[in-house]
Backbone bond lengths (Angstrom), bond angles and torsions (degrees), N, CA, C in turn:
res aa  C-N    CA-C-N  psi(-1)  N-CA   C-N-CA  omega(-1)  CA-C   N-CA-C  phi
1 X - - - 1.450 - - 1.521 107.28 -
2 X 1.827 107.69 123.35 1.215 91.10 168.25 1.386 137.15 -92.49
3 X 1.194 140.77 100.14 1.369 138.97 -135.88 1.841 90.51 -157.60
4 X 1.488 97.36 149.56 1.344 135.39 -179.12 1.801 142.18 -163.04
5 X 1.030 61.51 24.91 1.944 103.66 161.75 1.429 128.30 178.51
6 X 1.562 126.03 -163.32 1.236 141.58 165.57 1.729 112.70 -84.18
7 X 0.944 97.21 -22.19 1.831 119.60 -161.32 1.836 100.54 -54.02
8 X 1.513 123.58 149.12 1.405 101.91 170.87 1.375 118.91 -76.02
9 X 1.313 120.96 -11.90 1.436 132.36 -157.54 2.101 95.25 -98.55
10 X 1.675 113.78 -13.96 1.451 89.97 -172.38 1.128 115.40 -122.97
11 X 1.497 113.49 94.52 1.072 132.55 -173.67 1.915 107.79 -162.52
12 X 1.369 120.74 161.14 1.462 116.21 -165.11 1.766 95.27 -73.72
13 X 1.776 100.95 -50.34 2.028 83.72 -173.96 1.615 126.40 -61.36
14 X 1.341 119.08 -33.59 1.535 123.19 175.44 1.754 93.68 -53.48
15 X 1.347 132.31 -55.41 1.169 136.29 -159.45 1.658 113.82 -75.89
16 X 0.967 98.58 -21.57 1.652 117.15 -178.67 1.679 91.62 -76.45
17 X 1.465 105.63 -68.38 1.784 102.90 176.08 1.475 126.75 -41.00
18 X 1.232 97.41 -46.87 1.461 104.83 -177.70 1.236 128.39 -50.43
19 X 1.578 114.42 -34.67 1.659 137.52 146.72 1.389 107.11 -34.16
20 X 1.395 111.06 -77.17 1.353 108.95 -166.78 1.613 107.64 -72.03
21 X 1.142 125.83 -30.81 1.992 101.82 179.44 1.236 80.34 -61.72
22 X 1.350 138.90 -85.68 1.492 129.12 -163.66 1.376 139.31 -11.96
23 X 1.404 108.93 -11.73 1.504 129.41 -179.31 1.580 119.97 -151.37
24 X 1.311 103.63 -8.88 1.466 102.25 141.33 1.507 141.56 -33.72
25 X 1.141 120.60 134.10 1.952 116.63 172.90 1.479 102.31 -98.12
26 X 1.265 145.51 -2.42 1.202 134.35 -158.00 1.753 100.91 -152.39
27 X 1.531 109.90 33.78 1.361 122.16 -175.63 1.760 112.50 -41.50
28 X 1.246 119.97 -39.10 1.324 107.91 -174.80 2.023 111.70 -86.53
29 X 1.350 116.44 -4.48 1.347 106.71 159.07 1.427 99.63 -76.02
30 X 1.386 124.16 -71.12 1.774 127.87 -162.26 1.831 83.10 -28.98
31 X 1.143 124.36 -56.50 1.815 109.74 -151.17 1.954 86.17 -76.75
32 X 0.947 132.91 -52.70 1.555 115.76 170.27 1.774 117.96 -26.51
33 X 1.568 93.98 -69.12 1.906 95.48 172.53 1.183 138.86 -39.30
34 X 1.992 87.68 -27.25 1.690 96.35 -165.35 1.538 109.58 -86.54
35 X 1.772 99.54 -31.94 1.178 105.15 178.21 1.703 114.61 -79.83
36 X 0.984 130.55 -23.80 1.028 111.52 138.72 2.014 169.03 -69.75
37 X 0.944 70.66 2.95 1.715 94.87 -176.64 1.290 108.63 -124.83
38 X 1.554 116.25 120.45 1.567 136.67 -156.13 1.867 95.37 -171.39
39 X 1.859 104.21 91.61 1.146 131.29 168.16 1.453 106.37 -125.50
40 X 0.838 127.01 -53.16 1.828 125.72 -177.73 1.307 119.83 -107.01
41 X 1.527 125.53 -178.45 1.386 120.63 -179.82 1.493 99.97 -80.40
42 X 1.657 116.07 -25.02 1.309 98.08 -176.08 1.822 126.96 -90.75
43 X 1.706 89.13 3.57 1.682 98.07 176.87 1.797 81.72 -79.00
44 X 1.159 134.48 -72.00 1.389 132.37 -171.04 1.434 127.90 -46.38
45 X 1.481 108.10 -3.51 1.690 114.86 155.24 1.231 117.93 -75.69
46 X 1.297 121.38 -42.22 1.671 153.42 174.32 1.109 91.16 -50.83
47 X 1.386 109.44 -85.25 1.712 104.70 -173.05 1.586 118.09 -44.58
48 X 1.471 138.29 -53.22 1.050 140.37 -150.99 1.925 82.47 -65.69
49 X 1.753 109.21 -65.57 1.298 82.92 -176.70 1.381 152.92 -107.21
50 X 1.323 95.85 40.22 1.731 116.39 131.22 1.181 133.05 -77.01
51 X 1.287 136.97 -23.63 1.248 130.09 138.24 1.668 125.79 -39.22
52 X 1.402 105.06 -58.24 1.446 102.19 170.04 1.482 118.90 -54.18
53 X 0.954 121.68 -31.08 1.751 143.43 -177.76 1.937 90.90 -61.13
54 X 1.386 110.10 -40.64 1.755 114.02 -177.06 1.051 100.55 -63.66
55 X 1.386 117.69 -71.79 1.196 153.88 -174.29 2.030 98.20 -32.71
56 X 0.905 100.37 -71.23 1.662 103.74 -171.09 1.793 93.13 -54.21
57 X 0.998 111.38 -64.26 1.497 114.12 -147.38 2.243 88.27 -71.27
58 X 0.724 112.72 -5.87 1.772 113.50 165.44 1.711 83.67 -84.82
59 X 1.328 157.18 3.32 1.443 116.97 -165.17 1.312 139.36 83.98
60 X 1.771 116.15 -0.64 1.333 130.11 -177.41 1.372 105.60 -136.07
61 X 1.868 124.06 56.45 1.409 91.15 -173.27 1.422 115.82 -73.73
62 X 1.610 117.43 -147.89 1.263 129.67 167.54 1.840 112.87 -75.53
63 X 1.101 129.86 166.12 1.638 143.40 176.63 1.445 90.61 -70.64
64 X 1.358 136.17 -60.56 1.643 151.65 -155.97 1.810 99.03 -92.67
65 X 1.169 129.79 8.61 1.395 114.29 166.88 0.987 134.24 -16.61
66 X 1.177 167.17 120.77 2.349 132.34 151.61 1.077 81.59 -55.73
67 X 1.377 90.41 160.59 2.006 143.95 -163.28 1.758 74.71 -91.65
68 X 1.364 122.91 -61.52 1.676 132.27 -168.77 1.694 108.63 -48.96
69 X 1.581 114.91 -40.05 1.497 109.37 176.10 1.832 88.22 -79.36
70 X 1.089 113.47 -70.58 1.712 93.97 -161.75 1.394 115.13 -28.79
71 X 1.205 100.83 -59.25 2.119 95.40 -176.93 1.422 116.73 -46.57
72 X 1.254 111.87 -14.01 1.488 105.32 -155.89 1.772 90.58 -111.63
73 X 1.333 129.12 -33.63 1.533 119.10 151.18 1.411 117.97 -54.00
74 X 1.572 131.10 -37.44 1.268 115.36 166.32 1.299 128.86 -89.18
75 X 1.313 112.91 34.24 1.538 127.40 179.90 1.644 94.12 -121.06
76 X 0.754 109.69 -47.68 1.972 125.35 -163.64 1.640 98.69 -84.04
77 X 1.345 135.92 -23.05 1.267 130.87 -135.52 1.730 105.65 -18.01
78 X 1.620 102.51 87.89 1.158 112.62 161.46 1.771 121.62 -36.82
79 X 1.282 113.95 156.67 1.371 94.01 174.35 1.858 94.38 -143.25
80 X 1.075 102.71 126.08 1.625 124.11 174.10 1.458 128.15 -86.04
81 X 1.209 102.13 84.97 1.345 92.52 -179.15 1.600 127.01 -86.10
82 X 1.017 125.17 -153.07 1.958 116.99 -168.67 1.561 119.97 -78.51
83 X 1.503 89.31 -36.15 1.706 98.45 158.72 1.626 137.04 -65.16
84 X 1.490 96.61 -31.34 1.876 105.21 159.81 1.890 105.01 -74.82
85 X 0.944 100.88 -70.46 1.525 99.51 165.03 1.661 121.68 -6.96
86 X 1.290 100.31 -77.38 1.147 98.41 -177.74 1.959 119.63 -80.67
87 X 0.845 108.15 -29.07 1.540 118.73 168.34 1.435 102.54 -60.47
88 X 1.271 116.07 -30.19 1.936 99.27 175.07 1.815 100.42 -84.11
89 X 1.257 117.31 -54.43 1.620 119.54 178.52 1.479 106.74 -42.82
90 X 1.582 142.27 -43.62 1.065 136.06 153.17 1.198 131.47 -42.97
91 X 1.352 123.73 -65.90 1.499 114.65 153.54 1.264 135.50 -53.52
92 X 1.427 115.66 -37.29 1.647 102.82 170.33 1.946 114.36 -49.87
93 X 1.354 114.29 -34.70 1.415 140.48 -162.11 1.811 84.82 -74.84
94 X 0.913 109.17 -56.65 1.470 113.62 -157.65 2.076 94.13 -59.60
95 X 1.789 100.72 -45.65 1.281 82.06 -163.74 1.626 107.18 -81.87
96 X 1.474 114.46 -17.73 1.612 104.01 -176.14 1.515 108.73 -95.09
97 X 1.462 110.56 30.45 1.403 121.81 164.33 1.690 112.13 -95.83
98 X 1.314 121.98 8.56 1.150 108.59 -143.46 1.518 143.06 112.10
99 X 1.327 116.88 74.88 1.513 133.05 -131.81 2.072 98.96 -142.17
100 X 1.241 81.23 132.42 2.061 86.49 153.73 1.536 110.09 -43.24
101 X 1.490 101.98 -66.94 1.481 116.04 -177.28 1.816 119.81 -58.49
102 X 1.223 108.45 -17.66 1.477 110.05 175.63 1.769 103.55 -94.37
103 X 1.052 128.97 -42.48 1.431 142.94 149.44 1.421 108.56 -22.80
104 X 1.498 113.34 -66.74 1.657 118.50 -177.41 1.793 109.35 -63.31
105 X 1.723 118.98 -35.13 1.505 102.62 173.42 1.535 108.86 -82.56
106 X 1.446 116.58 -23.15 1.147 95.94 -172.96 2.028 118.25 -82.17
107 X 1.320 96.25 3.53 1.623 105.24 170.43 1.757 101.43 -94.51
108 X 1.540 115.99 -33.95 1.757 83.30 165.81 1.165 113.43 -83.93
109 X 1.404 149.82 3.33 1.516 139.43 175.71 1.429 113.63 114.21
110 X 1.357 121.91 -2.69 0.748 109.45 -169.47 2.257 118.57 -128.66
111 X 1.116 94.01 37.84 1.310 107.97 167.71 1.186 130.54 -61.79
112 X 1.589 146.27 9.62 0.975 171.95 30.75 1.405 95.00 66.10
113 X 1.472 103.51 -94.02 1.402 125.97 -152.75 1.569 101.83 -73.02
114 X 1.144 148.98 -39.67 1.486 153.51 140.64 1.226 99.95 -31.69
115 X 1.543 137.97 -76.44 1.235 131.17 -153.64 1.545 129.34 -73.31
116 X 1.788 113.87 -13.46 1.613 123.05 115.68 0.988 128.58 27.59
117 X 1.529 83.84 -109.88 1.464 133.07 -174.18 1.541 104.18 -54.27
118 X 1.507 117.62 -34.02 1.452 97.65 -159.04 2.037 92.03 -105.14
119 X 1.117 115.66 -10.66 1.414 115.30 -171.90 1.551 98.08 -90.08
120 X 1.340 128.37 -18.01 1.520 122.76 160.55 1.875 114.49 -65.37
121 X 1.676 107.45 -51.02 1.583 90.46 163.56 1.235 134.81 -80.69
122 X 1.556 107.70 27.48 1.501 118.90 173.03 1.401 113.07 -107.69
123 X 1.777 113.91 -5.50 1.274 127.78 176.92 1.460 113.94 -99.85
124 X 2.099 94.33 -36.36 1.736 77.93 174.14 1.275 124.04 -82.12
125 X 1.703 130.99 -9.79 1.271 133.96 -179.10 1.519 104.75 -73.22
126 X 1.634 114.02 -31.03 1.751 90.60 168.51 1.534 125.20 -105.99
127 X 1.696 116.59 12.57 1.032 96.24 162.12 1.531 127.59 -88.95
């Protein structure tokens, strides 16, 4: 796994995605797909940060954003409606319910410090 933090954004698949919504033509399905599809730890990196991708463009992103997704929400002004909304609050739920990817921090020790991180973008998607 390539990963270098807890963060949803630091890791190679969130960062790999982030490329492609970035150059996507049909950016708000890719965040539908992403939020829907949760088979591996690395579909559940994807998802977490596409959620944050919700999350920002509602007005609450993450502290650790890229500067590269912000520009590209204020270029796109994505628009979120109740059905993305809630399709990211479901999946975030789904993965900090019990996840491959929560499994993999909590076998290096550090599930704590991941689970944070991911219960703050479970606060900003519903506030």
């Amino acid at each position: 796994m390539g990963t270098w933090g807890h963060g949803s954004f630091q890791n190679d698949h969130a960062s790999d995605w982030c490329a492609k919504l970035r150059t996507s033509a049909e950016p708000a399905a890719l965040l539908v797909a992403t939020l829907t599809t949760r088979r591996t730890e690395s579909d559940e990196e994807r998802l977490l940060a596409a959620a944050e991708v919700v999350a920002a463009a509602r007005g609450k992103p993450a502290a650790n954003i890229p500067q590269s997704v912000v520009r590209w929400l204020a270029q796109e002004r994505l628009t979120v409606d109740t059905e993305l909304e809630a399709l990211a609050r479901t999946a975030v739920d789904g993965v900090r319910g019990g996840s491959g990817l929560s499994r993999l921090w909590e076998e290096a020790g550090e599930l704590a410090d991941w689970r944070m991180i991911v219960d703050d973008l479970a606060l900003r998607l519903r506030a």
